[in-house]
N, C-alpha and C positions, 0 to 999 in steps of 0.2 A: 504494500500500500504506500503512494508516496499522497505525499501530505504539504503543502504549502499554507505556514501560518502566515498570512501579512499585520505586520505590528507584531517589534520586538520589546514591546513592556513588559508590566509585569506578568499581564494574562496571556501574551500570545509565547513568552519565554517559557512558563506552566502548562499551557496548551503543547508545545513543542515535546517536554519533556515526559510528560504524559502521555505524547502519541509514541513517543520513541519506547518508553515501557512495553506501550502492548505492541511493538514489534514494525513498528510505519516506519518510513524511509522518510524526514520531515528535514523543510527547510524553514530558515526563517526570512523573510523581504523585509527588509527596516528601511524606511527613507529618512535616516539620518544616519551619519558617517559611525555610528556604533548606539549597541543597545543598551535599556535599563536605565535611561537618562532619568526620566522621571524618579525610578524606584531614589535613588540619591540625592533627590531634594525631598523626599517625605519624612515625617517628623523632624524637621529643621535641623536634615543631615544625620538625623540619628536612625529613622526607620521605624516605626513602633507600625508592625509589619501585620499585626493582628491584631483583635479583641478577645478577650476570657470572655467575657460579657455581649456576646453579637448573640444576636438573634434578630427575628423576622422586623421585629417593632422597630430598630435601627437603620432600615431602607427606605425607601421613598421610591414612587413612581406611579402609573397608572393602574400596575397591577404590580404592588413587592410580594404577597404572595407567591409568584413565581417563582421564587428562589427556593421554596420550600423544600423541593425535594431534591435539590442540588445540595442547600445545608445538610438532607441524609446521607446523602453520597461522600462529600468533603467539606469540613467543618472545619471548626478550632481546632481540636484536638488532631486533627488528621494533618491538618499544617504544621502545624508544632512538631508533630511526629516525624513530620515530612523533613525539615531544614534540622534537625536536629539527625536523621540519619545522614543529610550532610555535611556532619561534623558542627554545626553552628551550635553554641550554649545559647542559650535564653533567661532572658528575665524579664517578669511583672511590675511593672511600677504602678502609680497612683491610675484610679476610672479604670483599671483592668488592661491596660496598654501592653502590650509584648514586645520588645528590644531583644536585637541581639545583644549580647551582655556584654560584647565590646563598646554597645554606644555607638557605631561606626555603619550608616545607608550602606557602605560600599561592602560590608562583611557579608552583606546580605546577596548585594549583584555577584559578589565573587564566587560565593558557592553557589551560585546558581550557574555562573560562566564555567566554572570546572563544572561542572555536572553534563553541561551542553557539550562543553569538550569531550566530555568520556562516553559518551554517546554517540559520538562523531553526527552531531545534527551539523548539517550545513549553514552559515549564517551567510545572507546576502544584503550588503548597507547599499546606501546611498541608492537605492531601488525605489522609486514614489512611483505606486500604483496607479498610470491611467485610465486602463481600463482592464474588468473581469468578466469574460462571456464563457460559457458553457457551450460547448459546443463537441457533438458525436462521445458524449459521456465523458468528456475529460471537461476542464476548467484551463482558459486559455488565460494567460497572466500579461499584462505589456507596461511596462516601464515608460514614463514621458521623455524617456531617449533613447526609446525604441527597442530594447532587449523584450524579449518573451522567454516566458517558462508556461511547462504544465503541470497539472498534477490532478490524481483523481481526486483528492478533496481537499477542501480550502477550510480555513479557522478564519476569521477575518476575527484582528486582536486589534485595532489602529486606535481604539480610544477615543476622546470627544473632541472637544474645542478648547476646554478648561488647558492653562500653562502652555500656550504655543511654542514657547523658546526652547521647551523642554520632550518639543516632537509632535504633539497634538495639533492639528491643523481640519478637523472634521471633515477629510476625505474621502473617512471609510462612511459617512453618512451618505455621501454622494454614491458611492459606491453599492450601497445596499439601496439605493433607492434604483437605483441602473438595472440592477434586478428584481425591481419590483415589490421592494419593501415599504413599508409606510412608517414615517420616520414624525415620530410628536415633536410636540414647541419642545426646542433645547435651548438653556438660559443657563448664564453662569452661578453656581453655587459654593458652599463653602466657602464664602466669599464674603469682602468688607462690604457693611452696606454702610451708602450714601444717607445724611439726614439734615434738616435745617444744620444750621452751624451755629447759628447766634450764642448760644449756651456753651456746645462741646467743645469749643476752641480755649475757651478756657482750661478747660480740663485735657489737652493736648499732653499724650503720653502718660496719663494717670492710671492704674490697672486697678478694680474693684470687683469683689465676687457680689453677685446681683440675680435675681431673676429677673429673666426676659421674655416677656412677653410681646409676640406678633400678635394683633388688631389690623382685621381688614372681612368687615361684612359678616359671613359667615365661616370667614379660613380664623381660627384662630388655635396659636401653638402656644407653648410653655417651656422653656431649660432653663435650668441655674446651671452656672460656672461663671469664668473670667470672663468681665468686658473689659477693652480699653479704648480709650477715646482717643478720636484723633482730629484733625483741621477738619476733616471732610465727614465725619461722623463715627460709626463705631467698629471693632472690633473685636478679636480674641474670640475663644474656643466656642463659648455660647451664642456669640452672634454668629458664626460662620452656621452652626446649625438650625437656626431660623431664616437665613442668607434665602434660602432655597425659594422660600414665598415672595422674599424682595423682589425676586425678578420673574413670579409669573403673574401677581397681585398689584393694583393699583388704589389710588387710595389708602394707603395701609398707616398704622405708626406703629413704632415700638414703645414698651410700655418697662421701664426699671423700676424694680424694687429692691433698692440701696441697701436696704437694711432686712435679709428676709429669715434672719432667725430673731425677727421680733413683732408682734402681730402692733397692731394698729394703737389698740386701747393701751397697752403696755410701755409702746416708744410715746404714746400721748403721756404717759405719768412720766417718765422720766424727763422729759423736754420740760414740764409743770416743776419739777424741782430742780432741773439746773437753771432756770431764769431765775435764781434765788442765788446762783454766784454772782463774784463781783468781778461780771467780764462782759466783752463789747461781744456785739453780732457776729464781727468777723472772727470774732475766735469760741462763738458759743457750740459749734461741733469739733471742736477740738478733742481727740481722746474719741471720738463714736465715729466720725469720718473722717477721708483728709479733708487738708483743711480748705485746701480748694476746689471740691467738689462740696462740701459744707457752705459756701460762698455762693457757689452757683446755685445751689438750693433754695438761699437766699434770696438769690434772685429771680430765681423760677415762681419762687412765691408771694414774690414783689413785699418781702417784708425788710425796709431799708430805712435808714443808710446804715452798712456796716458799723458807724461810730455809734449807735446809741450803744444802749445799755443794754442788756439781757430782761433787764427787772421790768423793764418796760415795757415786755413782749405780752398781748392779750390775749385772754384763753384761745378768739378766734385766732390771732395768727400763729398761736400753738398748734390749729388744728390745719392749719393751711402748710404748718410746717412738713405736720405729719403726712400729708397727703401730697406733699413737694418728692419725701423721702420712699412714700411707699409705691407711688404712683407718678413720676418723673418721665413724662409723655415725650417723643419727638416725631417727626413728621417722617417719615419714609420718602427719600427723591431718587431710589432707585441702589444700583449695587457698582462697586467698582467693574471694571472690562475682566475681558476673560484672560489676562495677561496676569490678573491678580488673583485668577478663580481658582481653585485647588481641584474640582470635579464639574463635571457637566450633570447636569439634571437636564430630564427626556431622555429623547432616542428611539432607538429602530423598536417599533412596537414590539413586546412580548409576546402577545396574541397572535403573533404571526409566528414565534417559535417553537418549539417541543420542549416540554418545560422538563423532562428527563433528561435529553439528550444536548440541547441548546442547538438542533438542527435545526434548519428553516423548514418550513410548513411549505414555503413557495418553491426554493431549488434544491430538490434532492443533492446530500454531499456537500453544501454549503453551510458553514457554522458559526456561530459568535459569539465573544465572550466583554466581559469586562464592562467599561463604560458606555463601551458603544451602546449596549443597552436599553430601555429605559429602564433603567435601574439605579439608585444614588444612594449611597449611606451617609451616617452620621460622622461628625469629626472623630480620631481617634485610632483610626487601622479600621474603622468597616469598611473603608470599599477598598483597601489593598484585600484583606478577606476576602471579598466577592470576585475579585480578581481571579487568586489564586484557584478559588475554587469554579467559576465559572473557567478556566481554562483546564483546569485538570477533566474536567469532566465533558468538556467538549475536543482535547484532547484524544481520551479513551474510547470516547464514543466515534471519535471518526476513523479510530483505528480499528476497532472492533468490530463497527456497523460494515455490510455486505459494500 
């Protein structure tokens, strides 16, 4: 069986490796000058390559259900198992993250590059896919500078739109639409969103653990973890995982709660007894927030000038305070480009695939994995997981299948 993955990330290097197990003749087509680019900027160079903690609720798309029965195929523990018979150690850090226990993205591409060597999979760079037809039961392959290859079955592994510089260039969407796939809205996700600025600017480079909540009609989401504010609005781990609604919703805001291991009634009595020290406005969240997002608070609640006194404060702007801190509202004006996106949300309908095999429904021998998808996970190693396991298992199955 010869096999042709196009896209050398992480899911078409998995796909490869996978097909070479159950015995295929696979190459790989990357159109960039070498693979696994991507894998070495994930977890900011360190790689946290998996979740303890993945499951179905950490996806996103029109249907994440579909993955269901891929996660029984190849899961966490079967990844773990997997890099770990490649010699790599591992470790858990905080939210259930998995690191090679070097710390080091590249410990990760490396034993995957030896493994591909010991397999003698063929690797082909600088190959960008123009076109793919089918034609008298093979799969005709052509390069935009004219090379051709065949093979009986194809993995198409090429990825989204999300981090262009780092390979993704949404070709392989064009691609599967050429044959006849139908391909949903794709928008950048994991990703900073844009908001008013009047407020956040002040707070430029300040990190706060916060619930965050998305508002917009009837879409509405929930995470706690890091935000951090930036000139153009917000950041870090909990906004990237609300990112996703930023750019298919309009109308929307984001909703912080500054303070969320303290309910409402509770941070009202304490605010009632620190207006009884002898300190100005600007320094009255001193000790419960920084001190310039305490500021901004302030302002957001229009209870000014920073110089008065604390003692001065009336029960109502106690409660305006509280409702500053619990409920700290911004405007949603959209998400940074997909240069800053870390994954793509959408992609080549599900419906249109075999949710065992990750075969297409439309071209017999035709397979996909990874992002190309509509498939997206939460920050954290979910969608390198979906990666590896949508490519093992589209891998095996093209090797195995008639």
């Amino acid at each position: 069986m010869r096999i042709a993955v196009i896209g050398g990330g992480a899911s078409g290097i998995m796909a490869a490796i996978a097909g070479a197990y159950n015995g295929a003749h696979v190459t790989i087509y990357e159109r960039c000058d070498r693979i696994g680019r991507k894998i070495l900027a994930t977890g900011n160079g360190r790689c946290n390559y998996t979740n303890i903690n993945a499951e179905i609720v950490n996806y996103h798309g029109e249907n994440p259900c579909f993955i269901k029965n891929i996660t029984e195929k190849f899961w966490v523990r079967e990844t773990i198992e997997f890099f770990e018979s490649l010699g790599m150690l591992t470790k858990v850090e905080n939210e259930g993250k998995v690191y090679p226990y070097s710390l080091q993205a590249s410990a990760v591409l490396d034993v995957l590059r030896f493994e591909l060597e010991r397999l003698n999979i063929r690797i082909v760079t600088d190959f960008e896919v123009k076109s793919l037809k089918k034609q008298s039961g093979e799969f005709l392959i052509e390069s935009y500078d004219g090379k051709k290859e065949k093979a009986q079955k194809v993995i198409l592994s090429t990825g989204g739109k999300a981090s262009p510089s780092l390979g993704s260039n949404g070709s392989g969407y064009d691609i599967a639409k050429s044959l006849g796939h139908k391909i949903t809205k794709i928008f950048p996700s994991l990703v900073q969103v844009k908001t008013e600025t009047t407020l956040v600017k002040a707070m430029k480079g300040i990190k706060t653990d916060a619930v965050v909540s998305f508002l917009s009609g009837n879409v509405k989401d929930k995470v706690r973890g890091e935000v951090l504010f930036t000139e153009y609005g917000l950041s870090g781990p909990a906004v990237f995982n609300i990112s996703r609604h930023c750019g298919e919703t309009r109308d929307a805001k984001i909703k912080l709660d500054l303070l969320p291991d303290m309910d409402f009634n509770s941070l009202r009595e304490m605010l009632l007894k620190r207006k009884e020290l002898n300190i100005t406005l600007e320094n009255f969240f001193v000790g419960m927030l920084n001190k310039k997002i305490g500021m901004t608070v302030m302002k957001y609640a229009n209870v000014l000038p920073y110089s008065r006194q604390a003692d001065s404060l009336t029960a109502k702007e106690i409660s305006s305070l509280c409702e500053a801190i619990k409920s700290f509202t911004l405007t949603v004006e959209g998400t940074m480009s997909w240069n800053n996106a870390q994954v793509t949300s959408g992609g080549v309908d599900v419906f249109e695939i075999d949710e065992n095999t990750l075969e297409s429904k439309i071209i017999k021998g035709l397979y996909m994995t990874g992002e190309l998808l509509d498939i997206d996970g939460d920050c954290g190693g979910y969608n390198l997981q979906w990666a590896w396991s949508s490519g093992y298992v589209a891998g095996e199955s093209a090797a195995k299948g008639e």
